[in-house]
Short mmCIF file of the C-alpha atoms (twelve columns), coordinates in Angstrom:
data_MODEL
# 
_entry.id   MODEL 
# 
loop_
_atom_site.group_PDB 
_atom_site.id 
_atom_site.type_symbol 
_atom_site.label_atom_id 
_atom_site.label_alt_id 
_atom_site.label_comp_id 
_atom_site.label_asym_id 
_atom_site.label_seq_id 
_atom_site.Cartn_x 
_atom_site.Cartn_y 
_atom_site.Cartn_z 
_atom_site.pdbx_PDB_model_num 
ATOM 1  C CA . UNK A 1  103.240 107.104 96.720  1 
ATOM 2  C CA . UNK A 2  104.561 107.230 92.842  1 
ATOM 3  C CA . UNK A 3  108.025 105.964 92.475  1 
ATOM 4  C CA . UNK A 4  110.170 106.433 89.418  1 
ATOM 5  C CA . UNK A 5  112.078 103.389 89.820  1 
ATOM 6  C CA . UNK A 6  112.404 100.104 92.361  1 
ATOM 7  C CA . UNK A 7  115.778 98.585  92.896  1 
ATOM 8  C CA . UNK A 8  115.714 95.126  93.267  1 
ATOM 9  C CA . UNK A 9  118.224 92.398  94.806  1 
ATOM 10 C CA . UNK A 10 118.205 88.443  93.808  1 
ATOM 11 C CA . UNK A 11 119.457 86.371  96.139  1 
ATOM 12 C CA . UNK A 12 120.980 83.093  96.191  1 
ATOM 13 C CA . UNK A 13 118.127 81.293  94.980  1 
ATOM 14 C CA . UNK A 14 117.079 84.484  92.479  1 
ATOM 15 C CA . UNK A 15 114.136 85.352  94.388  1 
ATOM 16 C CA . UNK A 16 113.985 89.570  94.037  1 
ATOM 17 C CA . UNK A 17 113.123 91.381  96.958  1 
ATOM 18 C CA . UNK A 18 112.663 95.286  96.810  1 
ATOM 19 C CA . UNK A 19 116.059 97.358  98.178  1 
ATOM 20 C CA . UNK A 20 115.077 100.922 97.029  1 
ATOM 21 C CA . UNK A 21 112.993 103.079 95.273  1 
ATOM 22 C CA . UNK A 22 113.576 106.291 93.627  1 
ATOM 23 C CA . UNK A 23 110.854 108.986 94.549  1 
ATOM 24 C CA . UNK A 24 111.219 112.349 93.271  1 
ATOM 25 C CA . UNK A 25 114.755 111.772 92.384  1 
ATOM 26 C CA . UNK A 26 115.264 110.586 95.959  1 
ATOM 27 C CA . UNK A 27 116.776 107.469 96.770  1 
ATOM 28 C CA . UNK A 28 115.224 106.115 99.927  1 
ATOM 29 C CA . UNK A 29 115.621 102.523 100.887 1 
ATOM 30 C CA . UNK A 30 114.055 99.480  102.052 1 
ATOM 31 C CA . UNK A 31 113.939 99.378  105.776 1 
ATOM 32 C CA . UNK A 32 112.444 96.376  106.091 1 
ATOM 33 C CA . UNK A 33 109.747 93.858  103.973 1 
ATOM 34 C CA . UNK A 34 106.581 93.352  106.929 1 
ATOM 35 C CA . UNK A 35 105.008 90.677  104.477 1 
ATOM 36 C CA . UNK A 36 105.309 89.468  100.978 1 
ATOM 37 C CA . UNK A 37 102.223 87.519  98.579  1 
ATOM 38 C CA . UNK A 38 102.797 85.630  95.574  1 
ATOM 39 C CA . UNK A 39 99.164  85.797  93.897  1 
ATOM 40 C CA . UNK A 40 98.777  83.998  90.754  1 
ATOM 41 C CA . UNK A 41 95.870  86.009  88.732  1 
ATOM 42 C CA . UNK A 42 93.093  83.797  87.162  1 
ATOM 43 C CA . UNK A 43 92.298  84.930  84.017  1 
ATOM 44 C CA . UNK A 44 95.434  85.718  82.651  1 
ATOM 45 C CA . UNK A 45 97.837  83.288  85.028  1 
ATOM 46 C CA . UNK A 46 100.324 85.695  85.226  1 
ATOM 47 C CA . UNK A 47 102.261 86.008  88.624  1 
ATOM 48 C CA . UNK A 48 102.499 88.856  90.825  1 
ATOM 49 C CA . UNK A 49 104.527 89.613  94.054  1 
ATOM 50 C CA . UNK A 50 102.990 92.283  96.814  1 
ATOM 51 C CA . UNK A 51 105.443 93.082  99.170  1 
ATOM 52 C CA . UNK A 52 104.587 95.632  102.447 1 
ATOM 53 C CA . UNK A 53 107.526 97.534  103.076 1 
ATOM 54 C CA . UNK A 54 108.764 99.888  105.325 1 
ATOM 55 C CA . UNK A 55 111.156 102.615 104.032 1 
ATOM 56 C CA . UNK A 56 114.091 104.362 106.446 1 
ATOM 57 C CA . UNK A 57 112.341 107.426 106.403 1 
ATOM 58 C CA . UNK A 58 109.424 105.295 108.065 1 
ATOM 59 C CA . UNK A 59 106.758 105.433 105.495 1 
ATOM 60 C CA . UNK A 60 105.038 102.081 104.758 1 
ATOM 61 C CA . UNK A 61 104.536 101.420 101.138 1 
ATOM 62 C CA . UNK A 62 103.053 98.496  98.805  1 
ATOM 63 C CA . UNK A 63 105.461 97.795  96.359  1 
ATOM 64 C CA . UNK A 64 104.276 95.452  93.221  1 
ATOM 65 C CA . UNK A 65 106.185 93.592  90.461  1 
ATOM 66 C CA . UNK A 66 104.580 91.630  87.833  1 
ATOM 67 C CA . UNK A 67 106.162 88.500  85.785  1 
# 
């Protein structure tokens, strides 16, 4: 699934956790986050977050952001 845009939401502490994405113009949000990775890449040591979602329309989804 492509998504247009994610929405994100920084807690207390500022760690972002996906709310919503936009798909298709649609809003549709974030049901629930199963399991979230921090994995640090070695070559370039950037940072990444994987987080497995499940939307409310019950779709689960992979949702990636990059520092």
């Amino acid at each position: 699934m492509e998504w247009e845009k994610v929405e994100w939401y920084a807690g207390y502490r500022g760690e972002e956790k996906p709310r919503a994405v936009v798909a298709a113009g649609q809003r549709i949000e974030v049901a629930e986050i199963i399991w979230q990775k921090r994995i640090k890449d070695r070559k370039s040591r950037r940072i990444r977050e994987v987080f497995r979602c499940r939307l409310a329309d019950g779709r689960q989804v992979t949702i990636e952001k990059r520092e």
